[in-house]
N, C-alpha and C positions, 0 to 999 in steps of 0.2 A: 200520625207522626210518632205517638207513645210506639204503637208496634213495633214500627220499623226501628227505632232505638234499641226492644225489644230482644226483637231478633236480634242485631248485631250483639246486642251485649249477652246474650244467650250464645252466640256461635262462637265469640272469643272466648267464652267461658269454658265451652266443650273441647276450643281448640288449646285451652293453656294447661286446664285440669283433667282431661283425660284420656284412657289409652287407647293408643292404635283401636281395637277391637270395639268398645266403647263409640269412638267416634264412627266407627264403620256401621254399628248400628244405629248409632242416634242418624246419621244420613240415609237411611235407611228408611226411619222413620219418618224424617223431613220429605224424603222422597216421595211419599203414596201423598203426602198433604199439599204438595206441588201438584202432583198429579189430578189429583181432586180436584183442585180451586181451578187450572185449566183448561179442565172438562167443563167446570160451571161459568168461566167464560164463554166455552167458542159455544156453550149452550143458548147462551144470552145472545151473542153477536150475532150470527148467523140468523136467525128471525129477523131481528134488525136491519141487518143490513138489506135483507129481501124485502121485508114491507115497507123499507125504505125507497127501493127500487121501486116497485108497485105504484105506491102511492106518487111517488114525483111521476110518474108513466103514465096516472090514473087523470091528475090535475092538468096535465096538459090542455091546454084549450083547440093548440092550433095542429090539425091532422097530421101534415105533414112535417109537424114539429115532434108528435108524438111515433111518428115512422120511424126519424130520426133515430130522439131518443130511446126508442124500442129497439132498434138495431143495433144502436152501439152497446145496450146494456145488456143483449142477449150475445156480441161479441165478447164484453168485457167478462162475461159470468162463464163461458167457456173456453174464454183463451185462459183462466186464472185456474191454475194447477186446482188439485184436491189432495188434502192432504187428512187421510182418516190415520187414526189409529194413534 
């Protein structure tokens, strides 16, 4: 919560005290640190979500439960776009 207070009072700051050029770099700056912490998301989710998959597919007790849900999850994992880069 401090952060996020943080930042806002950090970006009205930038946006009342400084110039055009100034602010084009400080977003510039903010830019690569966006980009970073999103890379260290989808780094973390995606494991996740798959040993997620796995393991609910692993537990299954009942065969033709785990058909099921082994069909739907290898539908759901190639109908859902890819989005690199």
């Amino acid at each position: 919560m401090i952060a996020m207070l943080a930042g806002v009072l950090l970006g009205l700051w930038v946006h009342y005290n400084g110039t055009p050029a100034q602010i084009d770099a400080f977003s510039n700056y903010i830019g690569v640190l966006t980009d970073i912490f999103l890379r260290m998301i989808k780094m973390i989710i995606a494991p996740l979500v798959f040993s997620t998959l796995v393991v609910g597919i692993a537990k299954s007790a009942c065969t033709s439960a785990r058909l099921r849900n082994g069909n739907g999850a290898a539908v759901a994992i190639t109908a859902t776009p890819s989005r690199n880069g």
